[in-house]
PDB file as gemmi writes it, atoms N, CA and C in Angstrom:
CRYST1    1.000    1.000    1.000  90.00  90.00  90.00 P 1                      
ATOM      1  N   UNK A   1      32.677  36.711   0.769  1.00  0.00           N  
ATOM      2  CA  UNK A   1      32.348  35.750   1.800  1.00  0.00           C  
ATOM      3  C   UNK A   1      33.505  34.756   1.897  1.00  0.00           C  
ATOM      4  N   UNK A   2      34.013  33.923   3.356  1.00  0.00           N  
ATOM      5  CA  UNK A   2      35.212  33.616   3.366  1.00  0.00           C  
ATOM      6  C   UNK A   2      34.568  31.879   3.391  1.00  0.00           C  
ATOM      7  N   UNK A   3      35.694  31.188   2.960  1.00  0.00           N  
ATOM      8  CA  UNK A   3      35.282  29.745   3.208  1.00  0.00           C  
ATOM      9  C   UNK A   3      34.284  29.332   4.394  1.00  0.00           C  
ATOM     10  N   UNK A   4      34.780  30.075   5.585  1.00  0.00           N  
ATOM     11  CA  UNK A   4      34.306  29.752   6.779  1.00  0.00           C  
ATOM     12  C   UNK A   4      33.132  30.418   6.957  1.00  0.00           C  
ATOM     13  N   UNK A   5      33.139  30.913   6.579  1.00  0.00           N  
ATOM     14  CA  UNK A   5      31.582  31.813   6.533  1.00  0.00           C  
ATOM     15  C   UNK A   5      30.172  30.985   5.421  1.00  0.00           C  
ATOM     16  N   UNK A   6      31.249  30.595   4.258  1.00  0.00           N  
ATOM     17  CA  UNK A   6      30.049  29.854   3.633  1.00  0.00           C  
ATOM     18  C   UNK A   6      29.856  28.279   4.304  1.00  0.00           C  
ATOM     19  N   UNK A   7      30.773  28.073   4.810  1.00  0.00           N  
ATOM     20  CA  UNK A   7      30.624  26.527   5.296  1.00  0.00           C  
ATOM     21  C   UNK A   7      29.351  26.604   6.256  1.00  0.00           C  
ATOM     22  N   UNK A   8      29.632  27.606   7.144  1.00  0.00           N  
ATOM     23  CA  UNK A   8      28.801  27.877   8.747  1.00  0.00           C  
ATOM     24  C   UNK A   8      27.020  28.373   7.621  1.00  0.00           C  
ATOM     25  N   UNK A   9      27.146  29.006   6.682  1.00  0.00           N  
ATOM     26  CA  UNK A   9      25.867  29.266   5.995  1.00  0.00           C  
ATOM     27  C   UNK A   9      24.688  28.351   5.413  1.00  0.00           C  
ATOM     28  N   UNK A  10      26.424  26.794   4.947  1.00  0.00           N  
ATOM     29  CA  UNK A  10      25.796  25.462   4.495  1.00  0.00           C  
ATOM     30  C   UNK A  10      25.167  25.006   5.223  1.00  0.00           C  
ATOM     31  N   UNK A  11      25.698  25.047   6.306  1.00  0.00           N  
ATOM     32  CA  UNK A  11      25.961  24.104   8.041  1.00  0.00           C  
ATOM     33  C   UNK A  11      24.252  24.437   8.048  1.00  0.00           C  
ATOM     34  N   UNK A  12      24.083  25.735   8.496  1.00  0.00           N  
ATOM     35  CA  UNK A  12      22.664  26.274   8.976  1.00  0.00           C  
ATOM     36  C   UNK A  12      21.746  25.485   8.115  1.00  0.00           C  
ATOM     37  N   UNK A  13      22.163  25.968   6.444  1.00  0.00           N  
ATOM     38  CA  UNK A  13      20.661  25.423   5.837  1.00  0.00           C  
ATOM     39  C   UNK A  13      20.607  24.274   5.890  1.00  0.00           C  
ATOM     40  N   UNK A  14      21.592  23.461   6.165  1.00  0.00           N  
ATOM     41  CA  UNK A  14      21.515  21.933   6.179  1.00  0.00           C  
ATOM     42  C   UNK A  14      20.813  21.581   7.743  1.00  0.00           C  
ATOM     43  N   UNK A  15      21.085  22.059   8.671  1.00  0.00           N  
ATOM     44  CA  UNK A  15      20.335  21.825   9.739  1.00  0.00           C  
ATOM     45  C   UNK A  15      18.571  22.030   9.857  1.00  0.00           C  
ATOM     46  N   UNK A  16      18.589  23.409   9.221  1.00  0.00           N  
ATOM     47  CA  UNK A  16      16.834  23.555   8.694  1.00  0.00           C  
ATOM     48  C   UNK A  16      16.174  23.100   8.288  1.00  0.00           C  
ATOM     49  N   UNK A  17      16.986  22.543   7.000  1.00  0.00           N  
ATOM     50  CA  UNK A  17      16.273  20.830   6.012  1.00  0.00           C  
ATOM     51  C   UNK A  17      16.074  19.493   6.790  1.00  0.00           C  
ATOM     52  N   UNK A  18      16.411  19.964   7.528  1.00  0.00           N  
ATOM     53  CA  UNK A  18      16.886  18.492   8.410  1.00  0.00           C  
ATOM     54  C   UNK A  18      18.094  17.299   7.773  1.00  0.00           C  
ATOM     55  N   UNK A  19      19.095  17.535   7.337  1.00  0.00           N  
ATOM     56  CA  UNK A  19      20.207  17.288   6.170  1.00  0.00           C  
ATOM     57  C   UNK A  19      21.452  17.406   7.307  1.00  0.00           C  
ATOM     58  N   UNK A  20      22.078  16.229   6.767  1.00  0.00           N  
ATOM     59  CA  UNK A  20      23.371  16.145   7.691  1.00  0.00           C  
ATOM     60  C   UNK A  20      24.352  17.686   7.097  1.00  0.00           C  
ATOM     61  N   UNK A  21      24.989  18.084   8.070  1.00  0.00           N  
ATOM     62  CA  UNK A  21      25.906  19.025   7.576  1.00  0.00           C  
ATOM     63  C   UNK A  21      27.167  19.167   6.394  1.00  0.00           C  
ATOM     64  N   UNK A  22      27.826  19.620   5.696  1.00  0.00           N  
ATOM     65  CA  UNK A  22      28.555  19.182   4.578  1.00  0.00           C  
ATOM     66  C   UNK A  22      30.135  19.150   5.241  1.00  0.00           C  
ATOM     67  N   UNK A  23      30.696  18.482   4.576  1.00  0.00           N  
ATOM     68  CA  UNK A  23      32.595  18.166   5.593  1.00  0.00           C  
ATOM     69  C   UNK A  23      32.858  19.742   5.947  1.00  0.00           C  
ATOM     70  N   UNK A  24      33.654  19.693   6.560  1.00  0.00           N  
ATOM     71  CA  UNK A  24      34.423  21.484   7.310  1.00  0.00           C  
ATOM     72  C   UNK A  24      35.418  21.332   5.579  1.00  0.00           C  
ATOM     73  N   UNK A  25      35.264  22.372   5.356  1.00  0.00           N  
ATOM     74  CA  UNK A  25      36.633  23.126   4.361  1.00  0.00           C  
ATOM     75  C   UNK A  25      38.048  22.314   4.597  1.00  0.00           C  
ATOM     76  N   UNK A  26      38.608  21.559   3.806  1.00  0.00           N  
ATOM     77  CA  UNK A  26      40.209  20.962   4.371  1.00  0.00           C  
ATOM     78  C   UNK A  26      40.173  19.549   5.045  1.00  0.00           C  
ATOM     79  N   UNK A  27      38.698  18.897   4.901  1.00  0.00           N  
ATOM     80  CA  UNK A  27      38.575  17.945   5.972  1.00  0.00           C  
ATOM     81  C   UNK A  27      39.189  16.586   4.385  1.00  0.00           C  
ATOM     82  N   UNK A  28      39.020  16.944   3.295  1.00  0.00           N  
ATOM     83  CA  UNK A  28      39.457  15.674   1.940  1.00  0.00           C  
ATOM     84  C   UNK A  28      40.925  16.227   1.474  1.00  0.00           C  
ATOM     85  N   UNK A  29      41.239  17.181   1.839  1.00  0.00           N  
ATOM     86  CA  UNK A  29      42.672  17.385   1.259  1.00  0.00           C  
ATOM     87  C   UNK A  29      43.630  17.003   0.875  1.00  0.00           C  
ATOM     88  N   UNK A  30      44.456  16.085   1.752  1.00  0.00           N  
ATOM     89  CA  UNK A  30      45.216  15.122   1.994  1.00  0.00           C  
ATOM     90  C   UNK A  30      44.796  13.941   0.770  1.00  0.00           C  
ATOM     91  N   UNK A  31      43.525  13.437   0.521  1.00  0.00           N  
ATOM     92  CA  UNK A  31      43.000  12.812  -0.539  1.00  0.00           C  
ATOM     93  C   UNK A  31      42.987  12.876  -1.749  1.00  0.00           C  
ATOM     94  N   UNK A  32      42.470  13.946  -1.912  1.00  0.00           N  
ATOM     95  CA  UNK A  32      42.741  14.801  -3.332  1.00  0.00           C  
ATOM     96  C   UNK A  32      44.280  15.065  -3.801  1.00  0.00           C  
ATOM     97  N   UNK A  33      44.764  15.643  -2.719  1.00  0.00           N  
ATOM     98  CA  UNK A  33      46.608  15.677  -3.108  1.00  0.00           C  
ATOM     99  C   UNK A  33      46.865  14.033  -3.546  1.00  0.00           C  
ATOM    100  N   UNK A  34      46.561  12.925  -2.958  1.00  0.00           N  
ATOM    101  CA  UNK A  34      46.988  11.610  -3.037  1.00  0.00           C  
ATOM    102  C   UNK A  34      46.424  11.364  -4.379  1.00  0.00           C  
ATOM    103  N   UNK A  35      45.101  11.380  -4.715  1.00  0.00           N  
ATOM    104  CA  UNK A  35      44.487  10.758  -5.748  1.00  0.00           C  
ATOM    105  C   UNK A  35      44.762  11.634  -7.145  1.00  0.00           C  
ATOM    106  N   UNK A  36      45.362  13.099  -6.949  1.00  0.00           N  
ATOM    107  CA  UNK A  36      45.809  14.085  -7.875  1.00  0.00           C  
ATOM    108  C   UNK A  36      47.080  13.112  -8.304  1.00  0.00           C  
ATOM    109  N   UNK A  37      48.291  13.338  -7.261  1.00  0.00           N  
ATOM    110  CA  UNK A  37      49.620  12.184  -7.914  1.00  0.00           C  
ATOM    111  C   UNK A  37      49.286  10.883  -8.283  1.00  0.00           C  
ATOM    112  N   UNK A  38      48.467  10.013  -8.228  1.00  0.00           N  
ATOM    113  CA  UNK A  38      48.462   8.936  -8.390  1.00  0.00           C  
ATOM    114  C   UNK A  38      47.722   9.206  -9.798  1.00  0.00           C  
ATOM    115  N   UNK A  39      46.732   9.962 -10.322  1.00  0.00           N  
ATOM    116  CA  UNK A  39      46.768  10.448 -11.401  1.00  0.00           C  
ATOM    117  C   UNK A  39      47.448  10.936 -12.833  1.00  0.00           C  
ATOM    118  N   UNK A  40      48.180  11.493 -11.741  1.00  0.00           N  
ATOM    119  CA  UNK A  40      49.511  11.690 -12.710  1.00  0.00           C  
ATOM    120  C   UNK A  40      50.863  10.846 -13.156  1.00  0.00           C  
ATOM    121  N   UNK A  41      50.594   9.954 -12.366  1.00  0.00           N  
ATOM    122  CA  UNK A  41      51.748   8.987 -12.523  1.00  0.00           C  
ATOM    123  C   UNK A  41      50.871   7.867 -13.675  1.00  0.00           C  
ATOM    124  N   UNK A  42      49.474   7.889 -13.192  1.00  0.00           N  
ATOM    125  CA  UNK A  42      48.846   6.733 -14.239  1.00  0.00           C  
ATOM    126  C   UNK A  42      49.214   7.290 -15.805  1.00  0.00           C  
ATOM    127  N   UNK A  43      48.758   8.702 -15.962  1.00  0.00           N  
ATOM    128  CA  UNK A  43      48.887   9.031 -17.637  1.00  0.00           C  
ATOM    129  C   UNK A  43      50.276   9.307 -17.802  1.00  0.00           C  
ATOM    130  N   UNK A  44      51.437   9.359 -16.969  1.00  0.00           N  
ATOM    131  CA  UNK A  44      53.083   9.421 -17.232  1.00  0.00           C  
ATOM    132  C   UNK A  44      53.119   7.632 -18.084  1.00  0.00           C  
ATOM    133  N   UNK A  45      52.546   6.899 -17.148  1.00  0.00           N  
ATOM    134  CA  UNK A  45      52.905   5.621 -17.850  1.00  0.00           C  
ATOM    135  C   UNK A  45      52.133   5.156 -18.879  1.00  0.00           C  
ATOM    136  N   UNK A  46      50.879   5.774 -19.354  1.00  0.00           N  
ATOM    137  CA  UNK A  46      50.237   5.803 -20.202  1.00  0.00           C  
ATOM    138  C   UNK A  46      50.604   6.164 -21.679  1.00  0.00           C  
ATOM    139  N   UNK A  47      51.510   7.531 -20.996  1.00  0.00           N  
ATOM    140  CA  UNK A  47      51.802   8.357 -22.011  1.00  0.00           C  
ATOM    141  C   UNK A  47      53.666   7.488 -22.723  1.00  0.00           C  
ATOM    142  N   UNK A  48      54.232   6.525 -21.498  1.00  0.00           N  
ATOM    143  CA  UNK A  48      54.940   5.910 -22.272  1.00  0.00           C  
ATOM    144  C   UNK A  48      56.633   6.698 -21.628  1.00  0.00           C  
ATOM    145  N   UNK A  49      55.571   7.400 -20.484  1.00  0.00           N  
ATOM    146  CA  UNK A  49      57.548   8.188 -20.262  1.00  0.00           C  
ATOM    147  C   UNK A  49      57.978   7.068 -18.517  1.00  0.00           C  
ATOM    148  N   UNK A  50      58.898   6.989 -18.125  1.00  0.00           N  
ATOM    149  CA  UNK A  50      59.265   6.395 -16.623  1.00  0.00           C  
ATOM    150  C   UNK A  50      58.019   7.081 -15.572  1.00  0.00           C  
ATOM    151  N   UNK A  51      57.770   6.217 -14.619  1.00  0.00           N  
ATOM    152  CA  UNK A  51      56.749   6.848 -13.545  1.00  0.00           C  
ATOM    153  C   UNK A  51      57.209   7.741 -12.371  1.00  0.00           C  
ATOM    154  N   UNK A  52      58.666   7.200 -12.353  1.00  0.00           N  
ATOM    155  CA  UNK A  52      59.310   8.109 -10.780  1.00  0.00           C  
ATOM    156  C   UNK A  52      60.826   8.392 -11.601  1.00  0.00           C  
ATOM    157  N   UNK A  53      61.473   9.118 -10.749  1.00  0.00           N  
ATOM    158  CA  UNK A  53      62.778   9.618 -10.845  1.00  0.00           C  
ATOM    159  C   UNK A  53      62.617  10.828 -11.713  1.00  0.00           C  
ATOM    160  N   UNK A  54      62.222  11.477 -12.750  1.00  0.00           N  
ATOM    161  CA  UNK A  54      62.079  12.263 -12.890  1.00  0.00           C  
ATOM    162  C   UNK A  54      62.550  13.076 -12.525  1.00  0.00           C  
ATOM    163  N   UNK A  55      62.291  14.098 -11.117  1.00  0.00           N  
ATOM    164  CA  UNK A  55      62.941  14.736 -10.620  1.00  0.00           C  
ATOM    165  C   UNK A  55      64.510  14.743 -10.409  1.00  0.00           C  
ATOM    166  N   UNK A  56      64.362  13.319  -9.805  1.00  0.00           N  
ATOM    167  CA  UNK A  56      66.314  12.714  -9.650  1.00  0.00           C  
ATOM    168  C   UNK A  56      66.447  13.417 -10.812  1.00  0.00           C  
ATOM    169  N   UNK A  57      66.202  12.620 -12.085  1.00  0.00           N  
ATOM    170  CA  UNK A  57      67.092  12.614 -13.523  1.00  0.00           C  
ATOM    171  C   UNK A  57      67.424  14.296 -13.693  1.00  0.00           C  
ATOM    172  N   UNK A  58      66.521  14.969 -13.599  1.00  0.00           N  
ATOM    173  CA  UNK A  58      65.887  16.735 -14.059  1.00  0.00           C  
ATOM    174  C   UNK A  58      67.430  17.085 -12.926  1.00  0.00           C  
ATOM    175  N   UNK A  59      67.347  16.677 -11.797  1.00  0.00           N  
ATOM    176  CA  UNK A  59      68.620  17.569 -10.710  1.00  0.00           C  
ATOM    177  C   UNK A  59      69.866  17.453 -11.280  1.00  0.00           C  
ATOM    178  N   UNK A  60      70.183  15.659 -11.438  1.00  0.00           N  
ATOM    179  CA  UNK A  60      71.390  15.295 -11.694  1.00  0.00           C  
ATOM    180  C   UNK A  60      71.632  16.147 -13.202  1.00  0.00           C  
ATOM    181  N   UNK A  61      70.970  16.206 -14.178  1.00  0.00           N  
ATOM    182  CA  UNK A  61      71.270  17.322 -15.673  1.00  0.00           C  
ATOM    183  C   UNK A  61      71.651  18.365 -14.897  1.00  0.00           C  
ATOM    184  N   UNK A  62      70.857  19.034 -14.335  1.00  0.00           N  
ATOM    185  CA  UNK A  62      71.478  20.816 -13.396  1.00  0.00           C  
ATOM    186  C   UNK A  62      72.905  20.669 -12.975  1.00  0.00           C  
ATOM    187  N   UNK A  63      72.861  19.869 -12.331  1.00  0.00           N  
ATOM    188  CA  UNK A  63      73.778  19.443 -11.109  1.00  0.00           C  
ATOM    189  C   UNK A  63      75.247  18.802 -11.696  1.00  0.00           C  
ATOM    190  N   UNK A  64      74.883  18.159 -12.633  1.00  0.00           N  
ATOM    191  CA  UNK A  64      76.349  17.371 -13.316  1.00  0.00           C  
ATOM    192  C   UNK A  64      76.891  18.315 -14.438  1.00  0.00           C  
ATOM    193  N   UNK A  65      77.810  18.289 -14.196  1.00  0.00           N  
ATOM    194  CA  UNK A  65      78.969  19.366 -15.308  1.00  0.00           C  
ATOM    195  C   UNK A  65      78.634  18.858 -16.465  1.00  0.00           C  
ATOM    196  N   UNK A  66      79.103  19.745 -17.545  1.00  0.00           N  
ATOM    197  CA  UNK A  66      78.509  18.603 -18.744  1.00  0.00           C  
ATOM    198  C   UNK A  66      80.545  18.830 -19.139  1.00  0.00           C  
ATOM    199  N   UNK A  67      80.652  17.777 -19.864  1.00  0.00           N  
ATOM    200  CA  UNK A  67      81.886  16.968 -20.521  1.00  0.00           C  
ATOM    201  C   UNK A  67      82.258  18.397 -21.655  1.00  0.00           C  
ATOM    202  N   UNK A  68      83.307  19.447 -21.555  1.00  0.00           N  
ATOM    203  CA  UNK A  68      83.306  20.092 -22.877  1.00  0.00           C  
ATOM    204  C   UNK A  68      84.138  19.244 -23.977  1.00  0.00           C  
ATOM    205  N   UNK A  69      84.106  19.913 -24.995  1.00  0.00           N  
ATOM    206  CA  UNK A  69      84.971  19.243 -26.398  1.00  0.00           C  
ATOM    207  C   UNK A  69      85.766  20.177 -26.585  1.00  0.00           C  
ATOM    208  N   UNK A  70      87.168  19.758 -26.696  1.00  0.00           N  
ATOM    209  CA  UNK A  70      88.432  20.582 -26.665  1.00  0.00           C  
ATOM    210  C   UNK A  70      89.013  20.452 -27.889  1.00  0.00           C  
ATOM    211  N   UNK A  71      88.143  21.173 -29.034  1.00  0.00           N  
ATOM    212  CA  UNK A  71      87.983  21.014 -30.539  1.00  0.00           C  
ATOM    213  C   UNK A  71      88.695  22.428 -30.440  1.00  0.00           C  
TER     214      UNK A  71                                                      
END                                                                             
C-alpha cells in the first residue's frame, strides 16, 4: 500500500468517525528537517565540539596540501 493510498484510507475513516482528517504525507517536512538540525547542533555543543564550520574545517583538510618534511 503506497503513502497515498494509506493517507486517502485515514482520510475515509476519519470522515466516518466524524474526526478531522490527518495532515497529507509531506505537509511537516520542512519542520522535522529544521527541528532534526537544530538537534544536532544542541548535543554538538553539549558534547563540547564547535556548533558550525565543521564542514568548512573537514573541506579545507581535503583541499589544503599538507606541508611535506624534506628529512
Amino acid at each position: 500500500m503506497s503513502i497515498t493510498q494509506h493517507h486517502l484510507l485515514d482520510a475515509h475513516r476519519a470522515w466516518q468517525h466524524g474526526e478531522a482528517p490527518p495532515p497529507a504525507p509531506g505537509t511537516h517536512d520542512q519542520k522535522v528537517v529544521l527541528d532534526w538540525r537544530e538537534y544536532r547542533r544542541f548535543r554538538t555543543v553539549v558534547a563540547g565540539r564547535p556548533a558550525h564550520g565543521r564542514i568548512r574545517q573537514a573541506l579545507g583538510r581535503r583541499l589544503r596540501p599538507r606541508a611535506r618534511s624534506t628529512s
